[in-house]
N, C-alpha and C positions, 0 to 999 in steps of 0.2 A: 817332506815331512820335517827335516832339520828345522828349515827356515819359517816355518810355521810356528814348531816349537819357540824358537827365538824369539820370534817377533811376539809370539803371548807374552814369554816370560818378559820381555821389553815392555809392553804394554803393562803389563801385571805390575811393575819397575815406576812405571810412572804413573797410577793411577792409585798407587799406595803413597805417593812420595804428598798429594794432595791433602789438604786441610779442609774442615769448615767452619763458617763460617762465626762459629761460635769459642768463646773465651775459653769455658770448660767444657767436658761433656762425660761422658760415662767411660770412656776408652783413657781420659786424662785422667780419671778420677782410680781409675783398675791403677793404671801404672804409676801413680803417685803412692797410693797405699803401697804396690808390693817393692817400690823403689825404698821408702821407709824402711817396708818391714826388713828390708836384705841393710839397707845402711844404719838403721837404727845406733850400732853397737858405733860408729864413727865415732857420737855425740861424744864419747870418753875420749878419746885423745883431742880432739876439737877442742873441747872445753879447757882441757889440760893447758894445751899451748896457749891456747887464746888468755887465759887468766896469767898466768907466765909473762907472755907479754906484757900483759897492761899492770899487773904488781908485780911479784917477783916470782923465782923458782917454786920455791918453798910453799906460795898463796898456790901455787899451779897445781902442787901434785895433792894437795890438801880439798881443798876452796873448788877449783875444775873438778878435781877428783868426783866430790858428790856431786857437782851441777852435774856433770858428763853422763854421770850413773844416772841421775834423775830424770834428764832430757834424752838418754836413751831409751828409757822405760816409757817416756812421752809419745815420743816420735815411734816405736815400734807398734806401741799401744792402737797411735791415730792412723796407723798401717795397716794395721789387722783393721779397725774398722771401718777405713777407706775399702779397703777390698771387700770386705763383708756385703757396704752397702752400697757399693760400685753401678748399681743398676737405675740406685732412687735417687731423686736428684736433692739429698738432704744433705747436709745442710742447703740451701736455697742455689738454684742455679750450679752441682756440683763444685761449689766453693771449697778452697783446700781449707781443713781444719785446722793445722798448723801454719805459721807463719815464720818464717819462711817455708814454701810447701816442698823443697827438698832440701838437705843439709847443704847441699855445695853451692845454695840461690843466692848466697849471700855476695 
């Protein structure tokens, strides 16, 4: 009975770990919205550094500040509606609506 058990759950292990053949699909398209909607709020300190870097502190906490705020509201926004509409394949072929289609693709 043990090894029965096992070998499903082995089975079950590697028949999950499989892809197809396709770019996007309805299951990338769920976990891309709800991956959004939970990192959404990153986009503020993301922005923050990132503007920091390329001018100075001061452009960061100002200048990032709003991008951050505004690409959060972005990406949560195309989160909620990735999931919403996770089933139909709109945009065309389950295409990610934002670009880059997760915050950390960069």
């Amino acid at each position: 009975m043990k090894k029965g058990i096992i070998i499903a759950v082995a089975l079950l292990m590697v028949f999950s770990l499989t892809t197809t053949c396709f770019a996007q699909d309805m299951g990338k398209k769920l976990t891309r919205g709800l991956a959004n909607i939970l990192t959404g709020w990153v986009e503020i300190p993301k922005n923050i550094y990132d503007t920091s870097v390329e001018d100075n502190v001061l452009s960061g906490l100002t200048v990032g500040l709003v991008k951050g705020v505004g690409m959060a509201i972005v990406r949560t926004g195309a989160g909620v509606y990735e999931t919403v509409t996770f089933p139909f394949p709109i945009p065309e072929d389950f295409a990610p609506v934002l670009e880059p289609e997760f915050i950390f693709s960069e």
